[in-house]
C-alpha positions as a printed NumPy array, in Angstrom:
array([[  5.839, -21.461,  -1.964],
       [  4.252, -20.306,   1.71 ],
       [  5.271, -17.495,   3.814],
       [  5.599, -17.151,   7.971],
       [  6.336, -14.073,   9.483],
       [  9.518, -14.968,  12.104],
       [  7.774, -13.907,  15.279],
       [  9.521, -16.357,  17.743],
       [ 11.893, -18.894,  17.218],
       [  9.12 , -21.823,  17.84 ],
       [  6.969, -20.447,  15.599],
       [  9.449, -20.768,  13.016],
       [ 10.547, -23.724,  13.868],
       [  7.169, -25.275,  13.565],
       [  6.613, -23.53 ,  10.419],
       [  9.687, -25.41 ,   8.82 ],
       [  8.566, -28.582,  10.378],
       [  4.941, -28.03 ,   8.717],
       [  6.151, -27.128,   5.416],
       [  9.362, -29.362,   5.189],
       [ 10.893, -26.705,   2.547],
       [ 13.235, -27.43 ,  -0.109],
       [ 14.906, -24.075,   0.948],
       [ 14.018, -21.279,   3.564],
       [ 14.762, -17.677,   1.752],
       [ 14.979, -14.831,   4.795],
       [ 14.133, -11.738,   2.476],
       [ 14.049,  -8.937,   5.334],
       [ 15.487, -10.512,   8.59 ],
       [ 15.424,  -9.386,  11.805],
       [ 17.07 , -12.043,  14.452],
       [ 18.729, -14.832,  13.747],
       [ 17.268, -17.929,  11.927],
       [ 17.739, -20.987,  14.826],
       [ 20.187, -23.127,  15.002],
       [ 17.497, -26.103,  14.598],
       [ 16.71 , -24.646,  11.152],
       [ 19.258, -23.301,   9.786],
       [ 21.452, -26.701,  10.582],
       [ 18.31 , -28.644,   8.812],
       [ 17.269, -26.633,   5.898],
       [ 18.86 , -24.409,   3.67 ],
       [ 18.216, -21.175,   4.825],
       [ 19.899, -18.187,   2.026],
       [ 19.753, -14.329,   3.975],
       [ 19.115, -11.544,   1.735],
       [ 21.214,  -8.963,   2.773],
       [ 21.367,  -5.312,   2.081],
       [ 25.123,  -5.279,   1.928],
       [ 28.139,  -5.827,  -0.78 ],
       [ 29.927,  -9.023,  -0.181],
       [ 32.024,  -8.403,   3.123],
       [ 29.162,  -5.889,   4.939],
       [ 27.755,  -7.111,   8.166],
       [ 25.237,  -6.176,  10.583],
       [ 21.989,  -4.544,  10.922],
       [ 21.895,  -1.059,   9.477],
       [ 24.066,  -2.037,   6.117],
       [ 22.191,   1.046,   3.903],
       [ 21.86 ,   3.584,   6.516],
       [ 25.595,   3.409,   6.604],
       [ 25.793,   3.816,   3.019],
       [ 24.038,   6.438,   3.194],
       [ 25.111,   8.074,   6.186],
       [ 28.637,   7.621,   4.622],
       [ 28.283,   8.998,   1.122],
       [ 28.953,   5.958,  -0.424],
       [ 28.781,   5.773,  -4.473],
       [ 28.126,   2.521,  -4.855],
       [ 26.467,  -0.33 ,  -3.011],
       [ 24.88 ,  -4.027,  -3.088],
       [ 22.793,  -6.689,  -2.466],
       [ 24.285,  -9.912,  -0.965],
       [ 22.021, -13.494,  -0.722],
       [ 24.134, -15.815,   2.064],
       [ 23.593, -19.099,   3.473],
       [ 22.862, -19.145,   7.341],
       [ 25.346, -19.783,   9.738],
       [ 25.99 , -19.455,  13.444],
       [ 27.446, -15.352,  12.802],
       [ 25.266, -13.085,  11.142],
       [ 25.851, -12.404,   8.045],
       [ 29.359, -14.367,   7.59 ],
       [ 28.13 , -17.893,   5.696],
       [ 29.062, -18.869,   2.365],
       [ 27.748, -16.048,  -0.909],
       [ 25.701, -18.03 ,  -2.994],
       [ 24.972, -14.462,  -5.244],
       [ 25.594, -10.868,  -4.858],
       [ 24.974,  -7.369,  -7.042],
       [ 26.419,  -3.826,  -6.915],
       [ 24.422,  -1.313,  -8.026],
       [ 25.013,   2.583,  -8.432],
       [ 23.717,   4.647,  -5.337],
       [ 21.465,   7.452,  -5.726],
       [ 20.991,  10.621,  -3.848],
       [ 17.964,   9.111,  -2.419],
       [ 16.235,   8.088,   0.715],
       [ 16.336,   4.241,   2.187],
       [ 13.447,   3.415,   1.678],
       [ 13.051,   4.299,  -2.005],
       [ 16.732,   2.625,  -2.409],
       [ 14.901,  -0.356,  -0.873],
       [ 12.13 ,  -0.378,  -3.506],
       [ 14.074,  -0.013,  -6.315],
       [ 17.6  ,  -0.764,  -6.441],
       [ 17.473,  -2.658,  -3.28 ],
       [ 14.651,  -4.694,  -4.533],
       [ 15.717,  -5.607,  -8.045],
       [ 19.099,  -6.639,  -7.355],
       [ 17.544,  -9.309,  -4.584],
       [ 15.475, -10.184,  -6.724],
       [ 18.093, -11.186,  -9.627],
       [ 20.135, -12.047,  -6.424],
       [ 17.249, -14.937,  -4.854],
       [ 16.712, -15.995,  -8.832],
       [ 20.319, -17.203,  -9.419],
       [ 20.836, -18.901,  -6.232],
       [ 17.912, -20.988,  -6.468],
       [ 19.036, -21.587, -10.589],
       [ 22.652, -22.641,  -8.692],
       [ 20.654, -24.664,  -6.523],
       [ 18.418, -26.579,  -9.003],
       [ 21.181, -27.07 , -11.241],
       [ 24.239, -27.839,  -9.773],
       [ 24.719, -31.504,  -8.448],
       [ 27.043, -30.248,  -5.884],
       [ 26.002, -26.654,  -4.986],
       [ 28.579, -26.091,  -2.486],
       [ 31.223, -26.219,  -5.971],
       [ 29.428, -22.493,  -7.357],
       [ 29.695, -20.918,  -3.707],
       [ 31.894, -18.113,  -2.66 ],
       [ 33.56 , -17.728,   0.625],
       [ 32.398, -14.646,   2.397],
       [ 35.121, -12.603,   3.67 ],
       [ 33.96 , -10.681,   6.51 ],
       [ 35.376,  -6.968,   6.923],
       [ 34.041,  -6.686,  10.392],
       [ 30.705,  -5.809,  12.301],
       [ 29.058,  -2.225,  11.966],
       [ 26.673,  -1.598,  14.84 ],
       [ 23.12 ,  -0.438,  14.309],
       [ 23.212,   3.435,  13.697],
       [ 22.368,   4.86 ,  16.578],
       [ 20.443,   8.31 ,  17.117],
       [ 23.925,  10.07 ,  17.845],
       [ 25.39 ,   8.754,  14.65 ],
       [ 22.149,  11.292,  12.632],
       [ 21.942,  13.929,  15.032],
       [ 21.665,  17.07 ,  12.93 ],
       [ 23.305,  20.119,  14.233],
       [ 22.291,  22.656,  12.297],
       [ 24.416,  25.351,  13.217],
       [ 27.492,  23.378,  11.338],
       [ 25.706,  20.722,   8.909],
       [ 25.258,  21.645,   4.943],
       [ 22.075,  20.551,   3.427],
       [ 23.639,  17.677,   1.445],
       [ 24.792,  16.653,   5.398],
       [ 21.199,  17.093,   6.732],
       [ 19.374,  15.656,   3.955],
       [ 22.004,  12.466,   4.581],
       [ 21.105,  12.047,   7.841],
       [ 17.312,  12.351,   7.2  ],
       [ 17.373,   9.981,   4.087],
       [ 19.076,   7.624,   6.521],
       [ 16.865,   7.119,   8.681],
       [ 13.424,   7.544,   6.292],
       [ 10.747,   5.31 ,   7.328],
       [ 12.23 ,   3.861,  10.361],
       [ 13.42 ,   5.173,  13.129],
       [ 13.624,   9.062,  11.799],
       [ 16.056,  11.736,  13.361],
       [ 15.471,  13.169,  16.967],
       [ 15.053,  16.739,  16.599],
       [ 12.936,  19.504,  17.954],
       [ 10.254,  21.444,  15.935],
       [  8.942,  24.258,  17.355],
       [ 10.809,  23.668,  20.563],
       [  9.361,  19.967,  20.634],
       [ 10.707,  16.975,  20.952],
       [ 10.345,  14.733,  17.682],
       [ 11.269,  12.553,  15.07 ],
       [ 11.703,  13.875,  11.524],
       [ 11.444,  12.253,   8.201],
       [ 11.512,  12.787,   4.443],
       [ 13.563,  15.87 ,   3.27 ],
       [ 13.917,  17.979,   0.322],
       [ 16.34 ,  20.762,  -0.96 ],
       [ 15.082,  24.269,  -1.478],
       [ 16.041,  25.737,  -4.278],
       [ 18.226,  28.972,  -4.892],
       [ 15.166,  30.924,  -6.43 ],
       [ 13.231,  30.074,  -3.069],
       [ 15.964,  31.023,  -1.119],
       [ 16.132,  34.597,  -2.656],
       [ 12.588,  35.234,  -1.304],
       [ 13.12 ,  34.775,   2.165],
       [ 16.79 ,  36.043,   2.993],
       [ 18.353,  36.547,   6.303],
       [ 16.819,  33.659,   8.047],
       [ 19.351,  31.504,   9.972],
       [ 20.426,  27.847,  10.553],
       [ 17.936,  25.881,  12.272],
       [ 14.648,  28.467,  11.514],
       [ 11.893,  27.163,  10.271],
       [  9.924,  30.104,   7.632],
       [  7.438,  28.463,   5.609],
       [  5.065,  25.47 ,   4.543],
       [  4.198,  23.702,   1.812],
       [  1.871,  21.01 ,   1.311],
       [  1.727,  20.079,   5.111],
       [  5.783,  20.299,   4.753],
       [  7.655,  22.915,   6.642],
       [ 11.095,  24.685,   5.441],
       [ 13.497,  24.655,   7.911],
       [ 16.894,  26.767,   6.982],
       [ 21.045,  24.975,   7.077],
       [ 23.941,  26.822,   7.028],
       [ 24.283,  26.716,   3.373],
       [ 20.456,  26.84 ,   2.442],
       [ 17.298,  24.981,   3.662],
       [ 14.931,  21.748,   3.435],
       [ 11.904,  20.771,   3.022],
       [ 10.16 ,  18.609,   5.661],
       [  7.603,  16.551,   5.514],
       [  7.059,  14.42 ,   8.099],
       [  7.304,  14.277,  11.989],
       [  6.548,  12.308,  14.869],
       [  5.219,  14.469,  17.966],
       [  4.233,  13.075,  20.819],
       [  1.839,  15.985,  21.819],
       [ -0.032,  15.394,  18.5  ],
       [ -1.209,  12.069,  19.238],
       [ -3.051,  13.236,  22.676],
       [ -2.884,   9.852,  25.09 ],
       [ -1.841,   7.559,  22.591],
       [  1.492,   6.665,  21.254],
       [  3.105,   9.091,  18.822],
       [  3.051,   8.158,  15.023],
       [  3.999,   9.886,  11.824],
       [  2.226,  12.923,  10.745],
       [  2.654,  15.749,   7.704],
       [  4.178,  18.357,   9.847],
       [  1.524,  20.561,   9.368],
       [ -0.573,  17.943,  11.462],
       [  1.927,  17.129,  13.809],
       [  2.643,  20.539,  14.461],
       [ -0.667,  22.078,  13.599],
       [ -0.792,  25.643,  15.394],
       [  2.592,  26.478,  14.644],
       [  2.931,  25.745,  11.343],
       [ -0.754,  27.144,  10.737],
       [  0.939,  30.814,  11.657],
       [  4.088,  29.938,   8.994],
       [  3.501,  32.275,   5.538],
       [  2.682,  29.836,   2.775],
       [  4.785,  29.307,  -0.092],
       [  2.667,  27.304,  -2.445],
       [  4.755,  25.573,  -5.43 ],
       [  3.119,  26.306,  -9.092],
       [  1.365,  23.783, -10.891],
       [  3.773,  23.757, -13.82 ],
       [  7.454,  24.607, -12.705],
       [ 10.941,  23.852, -12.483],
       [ 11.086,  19.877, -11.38 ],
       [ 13.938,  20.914,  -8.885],
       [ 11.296,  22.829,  -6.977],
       [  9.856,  20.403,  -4.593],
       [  6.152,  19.857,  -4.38 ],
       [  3.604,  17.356,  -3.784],
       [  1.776,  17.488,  -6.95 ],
       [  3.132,  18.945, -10.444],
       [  1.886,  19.437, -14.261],
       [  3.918,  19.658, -17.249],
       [  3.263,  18.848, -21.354],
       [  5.594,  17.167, -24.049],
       [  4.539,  16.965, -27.836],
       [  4.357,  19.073, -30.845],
       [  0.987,  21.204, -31.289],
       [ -2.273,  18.99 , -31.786],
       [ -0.789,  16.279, -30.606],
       [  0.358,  17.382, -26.882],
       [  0.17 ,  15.022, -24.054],
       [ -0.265,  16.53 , -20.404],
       [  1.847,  14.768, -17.351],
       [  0.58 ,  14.894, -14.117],
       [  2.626,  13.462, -11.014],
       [  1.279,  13.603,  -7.648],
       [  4.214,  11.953,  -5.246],
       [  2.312,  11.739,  -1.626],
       [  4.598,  10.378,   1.189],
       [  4.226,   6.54 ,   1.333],
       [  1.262,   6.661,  -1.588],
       [ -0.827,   7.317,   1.263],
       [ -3.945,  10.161,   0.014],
       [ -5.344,  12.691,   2.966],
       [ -8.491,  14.122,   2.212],
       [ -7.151,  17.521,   1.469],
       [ -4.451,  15.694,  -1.003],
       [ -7.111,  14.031,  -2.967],
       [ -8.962,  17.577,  -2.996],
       [ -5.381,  19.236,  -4.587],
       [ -4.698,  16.115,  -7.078],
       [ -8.318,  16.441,  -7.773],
       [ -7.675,  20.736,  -8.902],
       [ -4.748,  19.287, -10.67 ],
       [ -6.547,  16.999, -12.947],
       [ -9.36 ,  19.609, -13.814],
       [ -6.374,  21.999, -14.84 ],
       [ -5.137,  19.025, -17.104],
       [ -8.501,  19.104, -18.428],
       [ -8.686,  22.415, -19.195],
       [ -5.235,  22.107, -21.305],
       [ -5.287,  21.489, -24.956],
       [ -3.408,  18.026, -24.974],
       [ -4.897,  14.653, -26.813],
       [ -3.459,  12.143, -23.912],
       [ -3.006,  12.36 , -20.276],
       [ -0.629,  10.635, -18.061],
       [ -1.248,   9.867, -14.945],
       [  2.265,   9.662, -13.113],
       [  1.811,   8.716,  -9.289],
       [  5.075,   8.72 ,  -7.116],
       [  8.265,   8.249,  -8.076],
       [  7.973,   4.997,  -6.069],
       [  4.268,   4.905,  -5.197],
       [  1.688,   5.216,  -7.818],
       [ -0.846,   5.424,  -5.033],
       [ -1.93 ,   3.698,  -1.828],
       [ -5.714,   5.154,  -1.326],
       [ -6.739,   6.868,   1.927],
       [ -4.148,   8.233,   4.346],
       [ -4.708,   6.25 ,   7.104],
       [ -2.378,   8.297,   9.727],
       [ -4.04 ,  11.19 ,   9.031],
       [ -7.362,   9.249,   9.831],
       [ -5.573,   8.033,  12.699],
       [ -4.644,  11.226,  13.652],
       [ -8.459,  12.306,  13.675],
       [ -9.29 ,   9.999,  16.491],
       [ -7.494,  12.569,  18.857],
       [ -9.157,  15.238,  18.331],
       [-11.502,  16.087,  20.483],
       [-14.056,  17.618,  17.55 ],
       [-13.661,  14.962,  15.052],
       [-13.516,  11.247,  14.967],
       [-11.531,   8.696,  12.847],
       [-15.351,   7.634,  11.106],
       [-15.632,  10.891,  10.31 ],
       [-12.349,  11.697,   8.745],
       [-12.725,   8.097,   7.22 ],
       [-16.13 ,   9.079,   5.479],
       [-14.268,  12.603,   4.35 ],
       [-11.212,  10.736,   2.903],
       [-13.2  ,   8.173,   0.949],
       [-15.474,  10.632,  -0.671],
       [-12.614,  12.563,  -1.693],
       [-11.172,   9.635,  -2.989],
       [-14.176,   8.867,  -5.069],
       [-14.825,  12.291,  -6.573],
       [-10.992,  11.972,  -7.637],
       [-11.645,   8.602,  -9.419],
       [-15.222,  10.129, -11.17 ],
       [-13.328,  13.046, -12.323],
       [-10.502,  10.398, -14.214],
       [-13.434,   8.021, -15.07 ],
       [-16.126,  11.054, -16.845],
       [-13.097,  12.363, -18.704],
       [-14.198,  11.588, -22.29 ],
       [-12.317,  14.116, -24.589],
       [ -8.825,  12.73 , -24.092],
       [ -7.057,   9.583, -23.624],
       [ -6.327,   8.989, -20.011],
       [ -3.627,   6.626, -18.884],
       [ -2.334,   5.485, -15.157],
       [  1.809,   4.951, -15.349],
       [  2.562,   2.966, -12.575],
       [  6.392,   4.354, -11.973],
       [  6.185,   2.702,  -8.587],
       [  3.119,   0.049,  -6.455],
       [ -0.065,   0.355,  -6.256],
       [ -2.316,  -1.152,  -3.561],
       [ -5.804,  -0.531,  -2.124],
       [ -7.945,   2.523,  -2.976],
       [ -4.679,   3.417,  -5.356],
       [ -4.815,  -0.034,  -7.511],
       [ -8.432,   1.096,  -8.344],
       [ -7.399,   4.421,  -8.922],
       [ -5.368,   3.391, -11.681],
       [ -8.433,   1.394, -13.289],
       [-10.307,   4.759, -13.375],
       [ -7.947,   5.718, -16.421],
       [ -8.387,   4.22 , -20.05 ],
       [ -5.018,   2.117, -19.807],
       [ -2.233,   1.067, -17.234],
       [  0.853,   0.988, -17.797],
       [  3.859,   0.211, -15.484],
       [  7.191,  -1.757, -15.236],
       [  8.542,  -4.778, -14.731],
       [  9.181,  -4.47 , -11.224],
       [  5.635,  -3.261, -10.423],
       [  3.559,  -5.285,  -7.901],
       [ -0.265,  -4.587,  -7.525],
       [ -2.125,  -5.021,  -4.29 ],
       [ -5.879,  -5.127,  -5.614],
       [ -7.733,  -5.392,  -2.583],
       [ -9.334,  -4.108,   0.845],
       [-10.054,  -6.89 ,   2.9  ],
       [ -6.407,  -6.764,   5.133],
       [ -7.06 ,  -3.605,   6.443],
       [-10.115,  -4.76 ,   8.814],
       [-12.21 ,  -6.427,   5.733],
       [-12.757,  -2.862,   4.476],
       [-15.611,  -3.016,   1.571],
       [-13.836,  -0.623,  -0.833],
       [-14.89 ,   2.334,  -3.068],
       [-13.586,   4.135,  -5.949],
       [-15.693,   2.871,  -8.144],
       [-13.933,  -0.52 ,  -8.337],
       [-17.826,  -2.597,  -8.592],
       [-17.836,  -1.132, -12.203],
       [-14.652,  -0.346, -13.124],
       [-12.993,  -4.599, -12.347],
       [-15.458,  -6.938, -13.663],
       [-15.577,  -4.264, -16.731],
       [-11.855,  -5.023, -17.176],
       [-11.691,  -8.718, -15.734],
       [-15.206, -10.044, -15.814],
       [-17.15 , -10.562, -12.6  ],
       [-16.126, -13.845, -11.725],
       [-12.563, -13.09 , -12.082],
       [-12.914,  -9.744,  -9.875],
       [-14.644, -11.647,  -7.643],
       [-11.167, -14.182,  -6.968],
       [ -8.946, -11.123,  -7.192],
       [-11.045,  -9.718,  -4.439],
       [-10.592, -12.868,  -2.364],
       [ -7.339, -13.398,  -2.864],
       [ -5.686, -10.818,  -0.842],
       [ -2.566, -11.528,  -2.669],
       [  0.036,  -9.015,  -4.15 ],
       [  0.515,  -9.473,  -8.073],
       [  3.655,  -8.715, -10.013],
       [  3.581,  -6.875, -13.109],
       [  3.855,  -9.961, -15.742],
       [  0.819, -11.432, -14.145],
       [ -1.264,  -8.758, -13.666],
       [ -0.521,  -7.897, -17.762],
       [ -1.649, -11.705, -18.335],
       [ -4.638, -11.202, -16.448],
       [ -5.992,  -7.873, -17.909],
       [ -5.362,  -5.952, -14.821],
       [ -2.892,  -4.34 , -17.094],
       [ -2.636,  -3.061, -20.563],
       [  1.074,  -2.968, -20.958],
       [  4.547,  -3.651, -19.279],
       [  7.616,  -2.265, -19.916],
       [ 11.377,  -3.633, -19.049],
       [ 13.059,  -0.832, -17.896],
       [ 12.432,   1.163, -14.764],
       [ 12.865,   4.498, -13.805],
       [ 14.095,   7.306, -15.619],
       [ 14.502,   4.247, -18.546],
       [ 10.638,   3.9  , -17.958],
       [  9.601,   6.573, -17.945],
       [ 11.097,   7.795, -21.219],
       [  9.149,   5.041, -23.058],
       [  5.786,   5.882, -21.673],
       [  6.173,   9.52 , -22.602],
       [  7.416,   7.922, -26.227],
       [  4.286,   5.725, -26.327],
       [  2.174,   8.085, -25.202],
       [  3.326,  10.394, -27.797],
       [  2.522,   8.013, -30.624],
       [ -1.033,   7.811, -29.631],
       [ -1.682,  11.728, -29.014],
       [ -0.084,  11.539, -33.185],
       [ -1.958,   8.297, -34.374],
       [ -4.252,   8.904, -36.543],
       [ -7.44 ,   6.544, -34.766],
       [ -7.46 ,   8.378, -31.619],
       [-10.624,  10.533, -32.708],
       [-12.172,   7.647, -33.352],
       [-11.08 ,   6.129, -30.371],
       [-11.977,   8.837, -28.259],
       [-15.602,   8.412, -29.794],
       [-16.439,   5.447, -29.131],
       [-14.659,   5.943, -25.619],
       [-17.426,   8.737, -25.084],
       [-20.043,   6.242, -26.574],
       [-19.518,   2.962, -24.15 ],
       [-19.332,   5.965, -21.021],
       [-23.182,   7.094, -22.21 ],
       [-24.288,   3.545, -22.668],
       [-23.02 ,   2.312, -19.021],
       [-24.531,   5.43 , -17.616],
       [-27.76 ,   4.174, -19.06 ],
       [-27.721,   0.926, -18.063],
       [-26.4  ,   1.794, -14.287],
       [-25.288,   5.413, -13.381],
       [-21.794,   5.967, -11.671],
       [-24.176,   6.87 ,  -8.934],
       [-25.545,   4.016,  -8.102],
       [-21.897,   2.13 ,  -8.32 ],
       [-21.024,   4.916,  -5.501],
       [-24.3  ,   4.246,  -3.277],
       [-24.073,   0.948,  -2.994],
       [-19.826,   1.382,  -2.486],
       [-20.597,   3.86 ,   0.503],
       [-23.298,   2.008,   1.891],
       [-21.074,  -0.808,   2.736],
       [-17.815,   1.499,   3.656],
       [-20.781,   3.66 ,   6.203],
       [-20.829,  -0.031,   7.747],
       [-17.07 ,  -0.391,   7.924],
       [-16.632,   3.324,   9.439],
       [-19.547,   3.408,  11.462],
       [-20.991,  -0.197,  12.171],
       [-20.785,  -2.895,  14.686],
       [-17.99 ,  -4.253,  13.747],
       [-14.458,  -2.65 ,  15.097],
       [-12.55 ,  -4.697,  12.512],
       [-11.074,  -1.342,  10.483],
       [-10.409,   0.562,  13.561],
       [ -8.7  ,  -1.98 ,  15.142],
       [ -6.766,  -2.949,  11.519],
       [ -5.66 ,   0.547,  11.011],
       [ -4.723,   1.015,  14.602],
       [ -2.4  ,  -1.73 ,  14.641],
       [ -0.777,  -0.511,  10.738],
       [ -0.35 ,   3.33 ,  12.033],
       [  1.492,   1.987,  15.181],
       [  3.304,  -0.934,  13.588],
       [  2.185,  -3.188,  16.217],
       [  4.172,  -6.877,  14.965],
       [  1.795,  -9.203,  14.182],
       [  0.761, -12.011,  16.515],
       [  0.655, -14.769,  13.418],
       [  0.98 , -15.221,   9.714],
       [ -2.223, -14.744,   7.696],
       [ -3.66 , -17.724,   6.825],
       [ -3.675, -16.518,   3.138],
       [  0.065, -16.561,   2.803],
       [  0.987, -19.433,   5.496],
       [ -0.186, -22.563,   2.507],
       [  1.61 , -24.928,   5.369],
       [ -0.591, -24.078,   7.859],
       [ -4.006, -25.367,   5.897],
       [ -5.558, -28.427,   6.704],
       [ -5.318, -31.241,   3.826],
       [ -1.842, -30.549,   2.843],
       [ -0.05 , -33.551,   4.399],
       [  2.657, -30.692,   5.613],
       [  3.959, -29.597,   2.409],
       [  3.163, -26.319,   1.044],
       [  1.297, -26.192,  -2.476],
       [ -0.002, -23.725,  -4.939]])
């Protein structure tokens, strides 16, 4: 298998010519495949849609439209978009969610099983064309345009505005006005009714408090929570990019009252980070889920999480579980917000890099010195970067099948790394095998990583289904009856690797190479991270994923 990113059509055309594929799979397209490949290869489209759906923005009309259910479709290429024959297709249940975490989940599953049984039709059918079905087109649907989400919020009810905004999550966002700015918002969450109480008499369209860089913002029927905007003015010279309101809007929502959420509460209460405990006495095991926007950790959210976990520790509970997102578990240091930094005139993106890291670090030592209890990272959604080692800080990893792992630095600007990750890998893998998954640079899916060591156990369901077995698992171990023991000789291996090399030193050395990265030379980071926060398309396909493009393959892709 080898990857190229469809930049222009005569890149992809030599691409195909290179790698002389069996089949061309087109898992997030864009434009249209060319005629000069899809007429010589086999080219299936993964698309978004229920058999029938066409054109560009097939969920964000879901959504938009209050649909119940929806699908996944995997077509053959043809000269109309989205019209060839169905070699597969899934419906799944739609949830009250955004589009993006519908694309991680359900989105992602179902073209998964989707891709699977078109290339089993493929391989095992003599005559393929025999298993196909006819696509029946029910006509085009335009992209949504900006008109189609415009929230008025003088008439729209909260389920309205929070279908608009779920829409549109990740890319492009709503047009709106904060503050009496232009903007782009993104990510929203109900209030509830006990919230509302406390501040009565505001109306539709006022914005009266903040929350974890989120702002509340009132409808006609009650109010939302929102987390994100784009704001030109916040990014000085530069282009705009998304910020946590309280960033992209940092004066005005400085002078909002805060309306911090409590540790432990109500789950319909929205907040970034929250604590609960399930288990009978003496054998209690604390939950802690910290769901950051994108996985993505700011300095100040590592700082919170980092509160959070020293609460945890305080609590009288045998296990702990730590939870991540509901779709990230965690993604390391918050590059916008580092971003963000280099437009200030009093601070620099270094700086704010050196801050975010450190905070980072003193998170994973507080996970990694915890002795008295069994820790353990549940991966309810991916993990990559800083976050991947994050989760190695805990005793034990768990996550589902659907999980994929991005263990490494080196995209983003061959960044060095921290959190500990020169003890905590080659203690799991070895150091020759850390070493490789260092290299590699490649994402790993759930049944390898368990094969590998990377984790300790995997699960079949996913989420609610998930997440009901690792509370069930985790309560057997805060009951079994080896855990003291376990927890002994836990506390015993932590003395004698202090001994041999403190934490300390594992840190110095980590920073002394991520000092270089911020600070150095070299603009490779700045330039990396530039390019991510402004989703500038890339110019060519890694070599790392583009096996047709090495020399010594005679033109076919191995590995």
């Amino acid at each position: 298998m080898s990857v190229e990113l469809d930049i222009a059509d005569p890149v992809t055309e030599e691409a195909a010519a290179l790698c002389q594929p069996d089949l061309v799979v087109a898992p997030f397209l864009k434009r249209r495949i060319p005629a000069s490949v899809w007429q010589r290869w086999l080219c299936l489209v993964v698309h978004p849609g229920p058999p029938g759906d066409r054109g560009p923005s097939a969920l964000d009309w879901a959504i938009l439209e209050g649909r119940s259910e929806w699908g996944v479709t995997v077509l053959q290429a043809t000269g109309d978009f989205d019209a060839g024959p169905i070699w597969a297709h899934e419906t799944f249940a739609l949830r009250a969610a955004s589009k993006g975490s519908l694309y991680r989940r359900e989105v992602a599953d179902a073209a998964v099983n989707c891709t699977l049984r078109a290339i089993g039709t493929l391989v095992s059918k003599r005559d393929p064309a025999s298993a196909l079905t006819p696509n029946r087109p029910q006509g085009w649907k335009p992209i949504v345009r900006q008109t189609d989400r415009q929230i008025d919020w003088l008439r729209d009810t909260t389920a309205r505005v929070l279908s608009k905004l779920r829409s549109a999550d990740g890319q492009p966002g709503v047009e709106d006005a904060l503050f009496g700015l232009p903007c782009r918002l993104y990510e929203g969450h109900p209030a509830t009714p006990e919230l509302l109480q406390a501040l009565p008499g505001a109306a539709p369209g006022e914005v009266t408090a903040r929350r974890d860089g989120a702002v509340l913002r009132h409808t006609v029927d009650g109010a939302v929570w929102i987390v994100q905007a784009r704001n030109a003015l916040a990014c000085g010279d530069g282009p705009p990019f998304k910020l946590p309101c309280a960033l992209a809007f940092a004066d005005a929502v400085d002078a909002l009252p805060s309306w911090p959420a409590a540790l432990e509460r109500d789950p319909a209460e929205w907040g970034e980070i929250r604590y609960w405990e399930v288990g009978p006495p003496q054998a209690r095991v604390g939950c802690l889920s910290f769901d950051f926007h994108n996985g993505a950790m700011s300095t100040d959210q590592c700082r919170r999480l980092q509160k959070a976990v020293q609460h945890a520790k305080r609590r009288d509970t045998r296990v702990l579980l730590m939870l991540g997102g509901a779709d990230f578990f965690s993604n390391g240091i918050h590059l916008h917000c580092i971003e963000a930094a280099a437009h200030r005139s009093t601070d620099s993106a270094a700086d704010e890099s050196w801050r975010n890291i450190q905070a980072m670090d003193d998170l994973a030592l507080e996970l990694i010195t915890t002795t008295d209890r069994l820790t353990v990272s549940v991966l309810r959604g991916n993990a990559g970067a800083g976050g991947a080692f994050l989760a190695l800080a805990t005793d034990e990893i768990w996550a589902h099948r659907g999980v994929v792992l991005n263990p490494h630095y080196r995209n983003m600007g061959n960044l060095y790394g921290s959190e500990y990750w020169t003890y905590l890998l080659p203690k799991r893998l070895g150091a020759a095998a850390a070493a490789r998954l260092i290299d590699s640079r490649l994402p790993i899916g759930a049944a390898a990583a368990l094969q590998m060591g990377l984790l300790d156990r995997r699960f079949d369901a996913a989420g609610a289904a998930f997440e009901a077995q690792a509370t069930t698992h985790a309560l057997a171990l805060a009951a079994s009856d080896n855990l003291p023991a376990r927890l002994a000789k836990k506390l015993n291996r932590r003395r004698a690797d202090e001994a041999e090399r403190p934490l300390a030193d594992y840190r110095k050395h980590e920073l002394s190479r991520m000092h270089r990265n911020f600070y150095g030379f070299d603009p490779s980071y700045h330039v990396a991270r530039y390019h991510f926060v402004h989703k500038l398309p890339h110019s060519w396909t890694p070599r790392h994923l583009a096996l047709h493009r090495e020399a010594g393959l005679g033109g076919v892709a191995r590995s």
